[in-house]
C-alpha positions in Angstrom: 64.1 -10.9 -15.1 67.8 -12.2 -14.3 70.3 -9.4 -15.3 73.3 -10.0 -16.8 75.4 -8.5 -14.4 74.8 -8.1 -10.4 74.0 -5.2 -8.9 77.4 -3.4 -7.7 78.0 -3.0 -3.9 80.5 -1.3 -1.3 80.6 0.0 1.7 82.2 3.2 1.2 82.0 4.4 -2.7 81.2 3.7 -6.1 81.9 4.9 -9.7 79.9 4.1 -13.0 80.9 5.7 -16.6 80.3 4.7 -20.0 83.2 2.8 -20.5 85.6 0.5 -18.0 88.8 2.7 -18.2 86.9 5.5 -17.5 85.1 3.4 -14.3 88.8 2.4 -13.4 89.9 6.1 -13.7 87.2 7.2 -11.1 87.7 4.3 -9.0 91.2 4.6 -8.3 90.5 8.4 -7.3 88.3 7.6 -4.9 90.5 4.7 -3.3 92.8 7.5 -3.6 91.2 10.0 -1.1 89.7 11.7 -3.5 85.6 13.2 -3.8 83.1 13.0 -6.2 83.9 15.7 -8.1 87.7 14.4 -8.2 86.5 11.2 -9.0 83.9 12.1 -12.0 85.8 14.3 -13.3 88.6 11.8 -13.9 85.9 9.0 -15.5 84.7 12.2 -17.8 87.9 13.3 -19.0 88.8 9.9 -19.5 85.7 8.9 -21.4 87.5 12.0 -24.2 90.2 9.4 -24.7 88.6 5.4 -24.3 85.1 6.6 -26.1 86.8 9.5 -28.8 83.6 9.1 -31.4 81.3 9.9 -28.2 83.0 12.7 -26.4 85.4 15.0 -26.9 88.4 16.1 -24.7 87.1 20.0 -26.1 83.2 19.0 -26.2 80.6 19.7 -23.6 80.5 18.4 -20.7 77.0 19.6 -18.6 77.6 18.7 -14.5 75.6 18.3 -11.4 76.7 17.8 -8.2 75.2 17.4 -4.9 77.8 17.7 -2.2 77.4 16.2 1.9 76.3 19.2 3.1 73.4 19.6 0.7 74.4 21.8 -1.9 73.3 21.2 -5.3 75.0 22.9 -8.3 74.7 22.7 -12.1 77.9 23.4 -14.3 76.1 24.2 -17.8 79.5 22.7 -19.7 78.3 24.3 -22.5 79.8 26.4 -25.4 78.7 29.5 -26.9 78.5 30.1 -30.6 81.7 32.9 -31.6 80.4 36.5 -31.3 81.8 37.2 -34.9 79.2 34.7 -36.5 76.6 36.4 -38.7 73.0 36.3 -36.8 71.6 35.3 -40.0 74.5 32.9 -41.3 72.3 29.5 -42.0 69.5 31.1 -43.3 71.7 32.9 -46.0 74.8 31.3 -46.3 74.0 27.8 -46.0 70.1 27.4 -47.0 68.5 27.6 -44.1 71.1 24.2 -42.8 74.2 23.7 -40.1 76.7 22.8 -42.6 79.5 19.7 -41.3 82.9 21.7 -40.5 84.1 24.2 -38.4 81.1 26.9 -38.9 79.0 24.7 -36.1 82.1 25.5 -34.0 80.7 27.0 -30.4 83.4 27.4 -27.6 84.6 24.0 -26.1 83.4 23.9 -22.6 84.6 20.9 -21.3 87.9 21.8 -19.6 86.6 24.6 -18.4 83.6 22.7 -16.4 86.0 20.1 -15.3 88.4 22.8 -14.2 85.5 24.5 -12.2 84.0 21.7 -10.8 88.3 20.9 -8.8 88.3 24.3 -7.7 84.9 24.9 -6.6 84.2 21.3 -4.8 87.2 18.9 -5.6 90.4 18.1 -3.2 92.8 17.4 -6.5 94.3 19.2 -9.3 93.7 18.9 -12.1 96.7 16.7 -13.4 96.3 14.3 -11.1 92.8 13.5 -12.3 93.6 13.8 -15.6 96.6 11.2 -15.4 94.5 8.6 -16.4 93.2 10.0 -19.5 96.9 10.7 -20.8 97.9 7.5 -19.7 95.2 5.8 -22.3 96.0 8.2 -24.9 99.7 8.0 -24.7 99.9 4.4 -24.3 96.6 3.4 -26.2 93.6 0.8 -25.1 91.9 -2.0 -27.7 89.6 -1.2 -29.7 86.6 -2.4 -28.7 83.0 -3.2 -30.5 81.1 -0.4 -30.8 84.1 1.9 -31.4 84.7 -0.2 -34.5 81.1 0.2 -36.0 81.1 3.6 -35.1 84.3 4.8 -37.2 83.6 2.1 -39.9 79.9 4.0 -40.0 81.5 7.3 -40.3 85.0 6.3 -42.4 83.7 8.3 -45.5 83.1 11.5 -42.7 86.6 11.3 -41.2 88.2 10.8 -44.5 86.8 14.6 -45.4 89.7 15.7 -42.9 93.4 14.5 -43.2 93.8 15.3 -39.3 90.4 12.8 -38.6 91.7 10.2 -41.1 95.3 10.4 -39.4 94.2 9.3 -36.4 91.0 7.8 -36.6 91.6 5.9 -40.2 95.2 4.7 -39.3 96.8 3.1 -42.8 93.6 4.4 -44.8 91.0 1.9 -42.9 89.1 1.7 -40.0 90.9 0.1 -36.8 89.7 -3.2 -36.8 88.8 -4.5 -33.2 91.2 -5.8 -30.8 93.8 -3.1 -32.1 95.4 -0.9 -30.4 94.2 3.0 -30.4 96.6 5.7 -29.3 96.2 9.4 -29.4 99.4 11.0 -28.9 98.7 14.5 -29.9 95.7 14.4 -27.5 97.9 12.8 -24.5 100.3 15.9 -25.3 97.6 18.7 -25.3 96.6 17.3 -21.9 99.9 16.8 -20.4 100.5 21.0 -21.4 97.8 21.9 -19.8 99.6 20.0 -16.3 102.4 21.3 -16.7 101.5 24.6 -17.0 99.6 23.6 -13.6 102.4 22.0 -12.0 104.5 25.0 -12.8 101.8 27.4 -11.2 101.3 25.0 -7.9 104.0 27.1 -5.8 100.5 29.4 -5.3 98.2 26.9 -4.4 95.9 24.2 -5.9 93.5 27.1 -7.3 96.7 28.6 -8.5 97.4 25.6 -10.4 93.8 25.2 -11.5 93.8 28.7 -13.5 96.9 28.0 -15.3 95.3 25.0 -16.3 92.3 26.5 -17.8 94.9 29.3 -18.9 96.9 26.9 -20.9 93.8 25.9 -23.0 91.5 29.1 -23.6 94.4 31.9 -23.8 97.7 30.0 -24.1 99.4 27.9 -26.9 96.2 25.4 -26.9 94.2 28.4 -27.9 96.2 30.3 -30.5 96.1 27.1 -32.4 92.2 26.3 -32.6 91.9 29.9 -33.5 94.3 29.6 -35.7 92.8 26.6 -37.0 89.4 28.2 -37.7 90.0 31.0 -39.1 92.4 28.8 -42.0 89.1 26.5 -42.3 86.5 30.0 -42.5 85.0 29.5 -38.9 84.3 32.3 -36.8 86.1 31.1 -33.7 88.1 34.1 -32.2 90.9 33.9 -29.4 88.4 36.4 -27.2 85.8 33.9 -27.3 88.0 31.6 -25.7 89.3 34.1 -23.4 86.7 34.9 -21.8 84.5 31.9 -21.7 83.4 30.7 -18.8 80.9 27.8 -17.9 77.9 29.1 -16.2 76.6 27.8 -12.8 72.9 27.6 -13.4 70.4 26.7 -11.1 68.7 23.2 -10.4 65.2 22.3 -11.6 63.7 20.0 -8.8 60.6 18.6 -7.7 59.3 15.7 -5.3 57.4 12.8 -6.6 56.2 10.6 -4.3 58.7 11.3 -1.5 61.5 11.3 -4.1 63.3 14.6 -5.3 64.1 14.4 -8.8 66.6 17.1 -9.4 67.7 17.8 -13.2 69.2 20.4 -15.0 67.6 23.9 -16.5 66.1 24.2 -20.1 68.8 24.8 -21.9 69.2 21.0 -22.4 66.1 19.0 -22.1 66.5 18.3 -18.8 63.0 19.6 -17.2 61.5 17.0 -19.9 62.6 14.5 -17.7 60.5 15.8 -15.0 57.6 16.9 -17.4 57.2 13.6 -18.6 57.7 12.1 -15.1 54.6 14.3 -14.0 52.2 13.5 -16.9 52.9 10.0 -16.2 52.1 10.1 -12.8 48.6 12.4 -13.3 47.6 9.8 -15.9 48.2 7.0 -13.8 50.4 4.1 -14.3 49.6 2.4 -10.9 48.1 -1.0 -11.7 49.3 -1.4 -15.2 51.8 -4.4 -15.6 55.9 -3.4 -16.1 55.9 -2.9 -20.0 52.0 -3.5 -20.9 50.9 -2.2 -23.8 48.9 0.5 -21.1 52.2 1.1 -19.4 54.2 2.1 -22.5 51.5 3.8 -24.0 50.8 6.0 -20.8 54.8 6.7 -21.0 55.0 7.3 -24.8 52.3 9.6 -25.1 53.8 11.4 -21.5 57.1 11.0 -23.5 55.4 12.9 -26.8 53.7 15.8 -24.9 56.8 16.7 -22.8 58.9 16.6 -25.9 56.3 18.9 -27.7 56.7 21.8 -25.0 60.2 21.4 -25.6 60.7 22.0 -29.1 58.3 24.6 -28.9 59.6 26.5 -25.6 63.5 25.2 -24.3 66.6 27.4 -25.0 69.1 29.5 -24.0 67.5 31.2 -20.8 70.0 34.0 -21.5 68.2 34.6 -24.5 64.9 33.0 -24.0 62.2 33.4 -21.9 61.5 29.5 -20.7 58.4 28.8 -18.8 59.4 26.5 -16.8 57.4 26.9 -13.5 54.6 26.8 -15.6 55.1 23.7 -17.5 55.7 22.0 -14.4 52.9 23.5 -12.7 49.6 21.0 -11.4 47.2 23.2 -13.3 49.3 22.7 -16.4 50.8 19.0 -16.2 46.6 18.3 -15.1 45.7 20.2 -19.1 48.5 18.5 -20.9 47.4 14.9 -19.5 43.8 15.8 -20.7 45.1 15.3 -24.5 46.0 11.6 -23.3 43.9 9.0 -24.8 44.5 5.6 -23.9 42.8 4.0 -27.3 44.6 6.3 -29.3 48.4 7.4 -29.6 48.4 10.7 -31.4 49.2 10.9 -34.6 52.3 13.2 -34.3 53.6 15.9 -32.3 50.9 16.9 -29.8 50.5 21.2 -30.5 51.2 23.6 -27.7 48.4 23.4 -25.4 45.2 25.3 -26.8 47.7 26.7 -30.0 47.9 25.0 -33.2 51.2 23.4 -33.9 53.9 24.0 -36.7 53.4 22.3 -39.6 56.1 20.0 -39.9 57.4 17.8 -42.5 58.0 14.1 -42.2 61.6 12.5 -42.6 61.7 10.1 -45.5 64.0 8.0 -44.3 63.4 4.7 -43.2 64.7 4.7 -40.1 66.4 7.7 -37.8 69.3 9.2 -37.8 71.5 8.7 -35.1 74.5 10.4 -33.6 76.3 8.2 -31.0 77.7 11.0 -29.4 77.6 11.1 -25.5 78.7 8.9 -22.6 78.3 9.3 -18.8 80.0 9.0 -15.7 78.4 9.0 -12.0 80.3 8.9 -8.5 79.2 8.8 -4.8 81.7 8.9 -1.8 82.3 7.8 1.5 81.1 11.2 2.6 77.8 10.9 0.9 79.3 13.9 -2.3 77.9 12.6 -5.9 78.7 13.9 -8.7 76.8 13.5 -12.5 77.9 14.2 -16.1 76.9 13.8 -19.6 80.2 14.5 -21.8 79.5 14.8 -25.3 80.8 15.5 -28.6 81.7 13.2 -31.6 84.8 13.1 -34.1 83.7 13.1 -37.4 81.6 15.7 -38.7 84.2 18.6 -38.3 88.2 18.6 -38.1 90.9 17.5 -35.6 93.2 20.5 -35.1 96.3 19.2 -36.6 98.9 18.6 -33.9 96.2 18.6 -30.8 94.4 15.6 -31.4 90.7 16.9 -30.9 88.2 18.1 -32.2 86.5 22.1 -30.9 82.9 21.8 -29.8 80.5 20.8 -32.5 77.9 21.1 -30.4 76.8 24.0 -33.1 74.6 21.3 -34.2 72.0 21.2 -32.0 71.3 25.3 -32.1 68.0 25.4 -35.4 69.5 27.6 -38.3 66.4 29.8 -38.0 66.9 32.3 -35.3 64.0 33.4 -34.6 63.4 29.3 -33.2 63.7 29.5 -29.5 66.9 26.7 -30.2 67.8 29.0 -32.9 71.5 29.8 -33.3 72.8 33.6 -32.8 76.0 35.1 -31.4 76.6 34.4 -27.9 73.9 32.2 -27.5 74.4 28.2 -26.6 72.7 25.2 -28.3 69.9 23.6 -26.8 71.6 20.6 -25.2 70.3 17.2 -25.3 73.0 15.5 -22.4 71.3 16.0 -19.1 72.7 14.7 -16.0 70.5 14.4 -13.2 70.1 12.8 -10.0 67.6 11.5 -7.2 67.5 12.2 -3.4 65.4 8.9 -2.3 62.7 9.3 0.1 64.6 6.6 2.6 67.7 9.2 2.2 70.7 9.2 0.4 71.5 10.5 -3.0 71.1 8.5 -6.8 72.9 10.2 -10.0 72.1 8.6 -12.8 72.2 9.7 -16.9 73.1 8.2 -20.3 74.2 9.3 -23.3 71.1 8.9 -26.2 70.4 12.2 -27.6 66.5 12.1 -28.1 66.5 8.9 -26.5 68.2 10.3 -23.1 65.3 11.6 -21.0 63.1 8.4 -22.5 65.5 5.7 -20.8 66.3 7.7 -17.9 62.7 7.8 -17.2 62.2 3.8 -17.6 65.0 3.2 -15.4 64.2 5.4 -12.7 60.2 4.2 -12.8 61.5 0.8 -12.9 63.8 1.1 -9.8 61.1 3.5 -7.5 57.9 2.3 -9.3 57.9 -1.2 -10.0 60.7 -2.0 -6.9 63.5 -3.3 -9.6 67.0 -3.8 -7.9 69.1 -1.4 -9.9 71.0 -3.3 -11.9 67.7 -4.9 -13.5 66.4 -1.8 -13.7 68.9 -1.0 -16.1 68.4 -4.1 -18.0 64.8 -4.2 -18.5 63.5 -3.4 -22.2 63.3 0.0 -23.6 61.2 1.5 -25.9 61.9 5.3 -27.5 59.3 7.6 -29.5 60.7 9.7 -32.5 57.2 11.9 -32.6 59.1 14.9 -32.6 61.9 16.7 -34.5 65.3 15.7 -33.8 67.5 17.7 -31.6 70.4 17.1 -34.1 70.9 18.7 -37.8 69.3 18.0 -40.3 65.8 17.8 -37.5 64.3 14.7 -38.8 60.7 14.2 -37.8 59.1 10.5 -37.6 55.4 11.2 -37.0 54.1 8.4 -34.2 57.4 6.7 -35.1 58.0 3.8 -31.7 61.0 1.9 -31.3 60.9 -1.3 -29.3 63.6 -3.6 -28.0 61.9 -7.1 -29.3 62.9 -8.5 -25.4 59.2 -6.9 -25.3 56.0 -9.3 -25.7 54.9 -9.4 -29.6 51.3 -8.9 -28.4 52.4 -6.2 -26.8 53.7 -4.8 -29.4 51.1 -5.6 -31.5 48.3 -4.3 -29.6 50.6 -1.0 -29.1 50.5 -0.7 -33.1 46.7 -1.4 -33.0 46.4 1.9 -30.8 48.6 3.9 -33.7 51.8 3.8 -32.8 54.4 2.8 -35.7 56.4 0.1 -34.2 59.4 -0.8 -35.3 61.9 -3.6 -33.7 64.9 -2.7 -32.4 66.9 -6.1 -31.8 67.1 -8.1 -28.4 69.7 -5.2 -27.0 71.3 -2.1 -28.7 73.0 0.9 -27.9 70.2 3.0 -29.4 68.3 2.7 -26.3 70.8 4.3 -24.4 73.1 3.2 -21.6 72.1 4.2 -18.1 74.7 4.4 -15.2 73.8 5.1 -12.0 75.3 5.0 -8.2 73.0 5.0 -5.2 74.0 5.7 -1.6 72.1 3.8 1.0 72.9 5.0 4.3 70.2 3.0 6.1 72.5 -0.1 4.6 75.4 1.6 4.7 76.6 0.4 1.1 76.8 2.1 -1.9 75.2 0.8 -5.0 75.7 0.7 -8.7 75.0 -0.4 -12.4 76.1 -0.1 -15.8 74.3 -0.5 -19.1 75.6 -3.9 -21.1 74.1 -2.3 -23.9 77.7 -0.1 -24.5 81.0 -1.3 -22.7 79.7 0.8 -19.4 80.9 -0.8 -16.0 80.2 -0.2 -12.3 82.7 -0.4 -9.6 82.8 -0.2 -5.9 84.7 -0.5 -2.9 
C-alpha cells in the first residue's frame, strides 16, 4: 500500500493532533523549550477552538502521560454529574431518556486536566500554551470540510439555542467552507483566565496555575455557567465547580509480545482495548493475511466480546465495582475466546460469560448514529516525555453560555438513565467515557502514544493500527492508512443507546470477496466509502532511540497532521 502522506521524521520531537493548527500549536511549544505535557496541552486546547463541533474548550479532556523517568499517570479529564440532580431524574422526569440541554450537564473538566497536567509535569503556564488557541479564536481560521458538514448536519440543533446559532449559524446559515470562523467570546473567556494567571505569577508558575483554574471554577467564568443553568433548569451549582478536581487514576497495562500496551481505567473503555487485543492474540491471528476475511473476523468477534464485558461491567470505579484484573486475566481472556467461532459471527451481543444476556432491542434505523465529537493530540520530546489526549465534547445538543462562547460538559450523555446500569447516571458519579488515550512502550524501547477520536469506533481503529504497525510490520504512516472496519454489535455509548445486532461496517478499499465471504459467515456488511471519518482518525508519535528520530502520522481521513523537528 502507498500512503498518501510519508511517515513524519525528526531527530528531536514530534506532535500529531486532529487538526493542523492544533499540530502547529504543539510544534511551536516544543521548538519553544517546552515538554510533552506543555506541548499537548497546547494542541488540546487548541483543538476547542480549530475543531469547536468535536471538542469543547469546557468538555473532557482524559490524559496520559509517560514522562523520561518512567512515570506514567492518567488525568481522568472527566466531569461529574451536579450533586443536586435527582438520583432518579431520567427514569421519572424524562421517560427513562437523557433529554438534549443543560440537564446532561456534568462539571467541565477540561481546564482543570490541562491545568493539572502544567503544574504536575509541564515547564509553562498556562497562558503561554494557551496563546495559540486565543490566537485562532480571536483572529479566526477557514472553515474547512468536515466542519461544514458537521454544522450543516446539526443547523436544525444549533438553531434550538440563540447563543449556538450566533456563533455557529452566522447570518441564519451554516458557514460555508473557505470562510472565516472566529470565536470572540471564547478567545475572551481564555484570555481571563491568563490574566488572572499573569496577575498571580509574582508567586510562582503554580501560583499562576491556581488562579488559572480559579478564574474558571470559582471566579467570574463560574458564576456565569451557574448562572446560566439554573435560568435553563439544570442542576449545575457553583460548589460543584468549586470543588471539582480531575482525578489521577491509575494505569491499566499489560505486555503483549514484548510490547506494553498501557491504557486508561474503566471508566472509559479503555481496558477494551487491551481485552480485545488479548482475545485476538489467544485466538490467533498469526498466519492470516492483513484484512482476510479470517483476520477481520478473528478481530470483530474479539472486537464483540470485549465490548460485551463492557456494557455489562465498565463505570465509575468510585461507584462500581469493575473487574478488571479479571477480565484481563489468562484463565478468563482463554473462556471468552472459547465462544469464538470462525464459521460463524454471532448473531449479536455475546452474553456475560456463563450468564444469559439482557434482552436488548434492535435500532430501526438504517444506519447508526453518529456523534463526531472527539479529536486527539499526541507529543514526544527530545527528552523522551510523551504525552496523550482524547478531548471531547460537541456544540450542538445543549447551549453556549451567552457571552463565553462554550458550551459546559455534555458529556451527561454517555451516563444510561437507569441507575441501577453500571454506566447509570447518579449524583457525583461520572459518565462512562468513550475517549481513551493510550500509549505503547515498544519492545526495541522508546515510547508510542497514539488515540483517535470515534466514539464506539475508538478502541476498534486503535486496535487495527497498532496490529498493523507491531503485527503485520506496517511503517506508521501506512498503518494509519490501511482500511478499517467497525462492529455496531453492541449498544451505543451515546443517548438514545442504539443497538445494530451483527451490524459490520467496511471501508470498500477492502476486497469484495472479502467482504462477501465475511457476510457469508453472518456478519451484516455494509460499505462505508473508499475513506471516511467514521472510521476514526488515528494520530500517533513514536520515539526511536535506537534511530534516534522521532516518528509520526496523521489520519487523512479528518484534517489531522503530523509534525517534526
Amino acid at each position: 500500500m502507498h500512503p498518501t502522506r510519508p511517515t513524519i521524521t525528526g531527530p528531536r520531537h514530534a506532535v500529531s493532533a486532529g487538526h493542523y493548527l492544533a499540530a502547529a500549536a504543539g510544534f511551536a511549544i516544543l521548538e519553544a523549550g517546552g515538554n510533552a505535557v506543555d506541548a499537548g496541552c497546547a494542541a488540546g486546547i487548541a483543538l476547542g477552538i480549530v475543531q469547536p463541533d468535536l471538542v469543547g474548550f469546557g468538555g473532557v479532556a482524559p490524559i496520559m502521560l509517560r514522562m523520561a523517568d518512567g512515570t506514567v499517570e492518567t488525568i481522568a479529564g472527566l466531569g461529574h454529574w451536579p450533586r443536586a440532580m435527582p438520583a432518579d431524574a431520567f427514569m421519572r422526569e424524562h421517560g427513562g431518556k437523557i433529554p438534549a440541554g443543560v440537564r446532561r450537564t456534568v462539571v467541565p473538566a477540561a481546564p482543570d486536566a490541562w491545568i493539572t497536567a502544567l503544574e504536575r509535569h509541564g515547564t509553562m503556564s498556562f497562558g503561554e500554551v494557551a496563546s495559540f488557541a486565543i490566537r485562532y479564536a480571536r483572529d479566526g481560521y477557514a472553515v474547512y470540510p468536515l466542519l461544514a458538514e458537521s454544522i450543516n448536519a446539526h443547523a436544525a440543533e444549533y438553531a434550538r439555542w440563540p447563543s449556538n446559532a450566533a456563533l455557529y449559524l452566522p447570518g441564519g446559515r451554516p458557514p460555508a467552507i473557505g470562510a472565516r470562523f472566529v470565536m470572540t467570546d471564547l478567545a475572551a473567556t481564555i484570555q481571563y483566565m491568563a490574566d488572572e494567571e499573569r496577575a498571580a505569577a509574582s508567586g510562582g508558575r503554580l501560583a499562576g496555575l491556581a488562579a488559572a483554574r480559579a478564574a474558571f471554577y470559582r471566579g467570574d467564568i463560574a458564576q456565569r455557567i451557574v448562572a446560566h443553568q439554573r435560568e435553563e433548569g439544570g442542576w449545575l451549582s457553583a460548589e460543584d465547580l468549586a470543588n471539582y478536581r480531575s482525578r489521577i487514576e491509575p494505569a491499566v497495562r499489560r505486555l503483549w509480545r514484548g510490547h506494553e500496551v498501557i491504557v486508561c481505567g474503566p471508566w472509559c473503555q479503555g481496558p477494551s482495548l487491551l481485552q480485545a487485543l488479548l482475545i485476538a492474540e489467544r485466538a490467533g491471528i498469526t498466519g492470516f493475511a492483513h484484512n482476510s476475511a479470517d483476520y477481520l473476523h478473528v478481530l470483530t468477534e474479539s472486537i464483540k466480546l470485549a465490548l460485551a464485558d463492557r456494557e455489562y461491567t465498565f463505570g465509575d470505579p468510585q461507584f462500581v465495582d469493575v473487574p478488571v484484573e479479571r477480565l484481563l486475566s489468562p484463565d478468563y481472556i482463554a473462556r471468552r475466546t472459547a465462544d469464538l467461532r470462525m464459521d460463524a459471527a454471532y448473531p449479536g451481543m455475546p452474553p456475560p460469560l456463563g450468564n444469559l444476556g439482557p434482552a436488548l432491542e434492535a435500532s430501526a434505523a438504517p444506519m447508526p448514529r453518529v456523534e463526531p465529537d472527539t479529536s486527539y493530540a499526541c507529543a514526544v520530546d527530545r527528552w523522551g516525555n510523551a504525552f496523550s489526549v482524547t478531548p471531547s465534547d460537541g456544540s450542538w445538543a445543549a447551549p453556549v453560555v451567552p457571552g463565553l462562547g462554550f458550551v459546559p460538559s455534555q458529556r451527561g450523555a454517555q451516563s444510561r438513565p437507569d441507575p441501577s446500569h453500571p454506566a447509570g447516571a447518579a449524583p457525583g458519579k461520572r459518565p462512562r467515557l468513550t475517549p481513551n488515550p493510550a500509549m505503547v512502550l515498544p519492545s526495541g524501547g522508546g515510547v508510542m502514544p497514539f488515540g483517535t477520536p470515534g466514539g464506539d469506533v475508538q478502541i476498534q481503529a486503535m486496535l487495527q493500527v497498532l496490529l498493523n504497525h507491531l503485527h503485520f510490520g506496517m511503517e506508521l504512516q501506512v498503518a494509519i492508512e490501511a482500511p478499517r472496519v467497525a462492529s455496531y454489535s453492541f449498544p451505543s455509548s451515546f443517548a438514545p443507546f442504539e443497538y445494530f445486532p451483527g451490524r459490520l461496517a467496511v471501508e470498500s478499499r477492502i476486497d469484495p470477496a472479502v467482504r462477501a465471504e465475511l457476510a457469508a459467515r453472518g456478519h451484516e456488511v455494509k460499505d462505508w466509502p473508499d475513506w471516511t471519518w467514521l472510521a476514526g482518525s488515528v494520530e500517533a508519535v513514536r520515539g526511536d532511540p535506537a534511530a534516534g528520530l522521532v516518528l509520526a502520522g496523521a489520519d487523512p481521513r479528518r484534517p489531522a497532521y503530523a509534525i517534526a523537528g
